[in-house]
C-alpha positions in Angstrom: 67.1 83.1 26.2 66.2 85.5 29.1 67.3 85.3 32.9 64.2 84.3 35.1 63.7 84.1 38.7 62.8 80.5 39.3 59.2 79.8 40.0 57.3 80.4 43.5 56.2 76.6 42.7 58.2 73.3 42.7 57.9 70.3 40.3 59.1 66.7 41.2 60.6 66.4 44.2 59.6 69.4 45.8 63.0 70.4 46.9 62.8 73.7 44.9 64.9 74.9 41.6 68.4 74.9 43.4 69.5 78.2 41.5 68.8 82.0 41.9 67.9 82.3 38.4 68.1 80.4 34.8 67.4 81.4 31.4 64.1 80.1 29.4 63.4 80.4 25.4 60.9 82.2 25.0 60.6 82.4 20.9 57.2 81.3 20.2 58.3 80.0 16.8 60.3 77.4 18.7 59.3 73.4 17.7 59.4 72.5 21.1 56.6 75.3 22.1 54.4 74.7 19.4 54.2 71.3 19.6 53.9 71.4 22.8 50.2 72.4 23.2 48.7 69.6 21.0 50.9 67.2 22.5 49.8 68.4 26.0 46.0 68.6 25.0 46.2 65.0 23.0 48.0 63.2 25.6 47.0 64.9 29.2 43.8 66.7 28.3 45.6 69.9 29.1 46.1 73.5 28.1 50.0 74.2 28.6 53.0 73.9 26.3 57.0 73.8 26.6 59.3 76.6 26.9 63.2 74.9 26.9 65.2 76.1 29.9 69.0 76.0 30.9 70.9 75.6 34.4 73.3 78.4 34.7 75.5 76.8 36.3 75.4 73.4 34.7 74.8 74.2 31.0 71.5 71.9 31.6 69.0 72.2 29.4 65.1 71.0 30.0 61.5 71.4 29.1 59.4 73.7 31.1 55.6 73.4 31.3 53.8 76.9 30.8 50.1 77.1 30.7 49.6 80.2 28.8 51.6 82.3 26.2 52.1 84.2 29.0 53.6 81.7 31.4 57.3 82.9 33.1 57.3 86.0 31.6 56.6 87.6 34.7 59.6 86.1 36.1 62.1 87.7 33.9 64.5 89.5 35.4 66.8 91.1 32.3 65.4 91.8 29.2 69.0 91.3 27.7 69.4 88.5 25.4 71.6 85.8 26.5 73.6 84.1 24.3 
């Protein structure tokens, strides 16, 4: 997982991400993002997969929606791996 800066969008609530930063998968192997963009397209008509994601200061993990292969890598802020 890499440290990201947290989107300049908000989903849900709208209150906004509540962190600095958190860390997102981003091995494109990963079930989760493969699946992810049939699910997407079968169910919603959309072009956009899953990229897992963890609080930093929770442990929390969730699914993040990306819309290209591309999607958060822009928002990476260390190249380092985290572990």
């Amino acid at each position: 997982m890499k440290k990201c800066e947290p989107p300049p969008y908000n989903y849900g609530d709208g209150l906004g991400w509540c962190t600095p930063y958190f860390y997102v998968c981003f091995n494109d192997d990963c079930s989760l993002y493969v699946n992810g963009w049939n699910n997407l397209k079968e169910n919603f008509n959309k072009i956009a997969s899953y990229r897992c994601m963890c609080y930093p200061d929770n442990g929390v993990f969730e699914a993040m929606c990306v819309f290209s292969p591309e999607g958060m890598k822009g928002q990476i802020i260390e190249e380092e791996e985290a572990s």
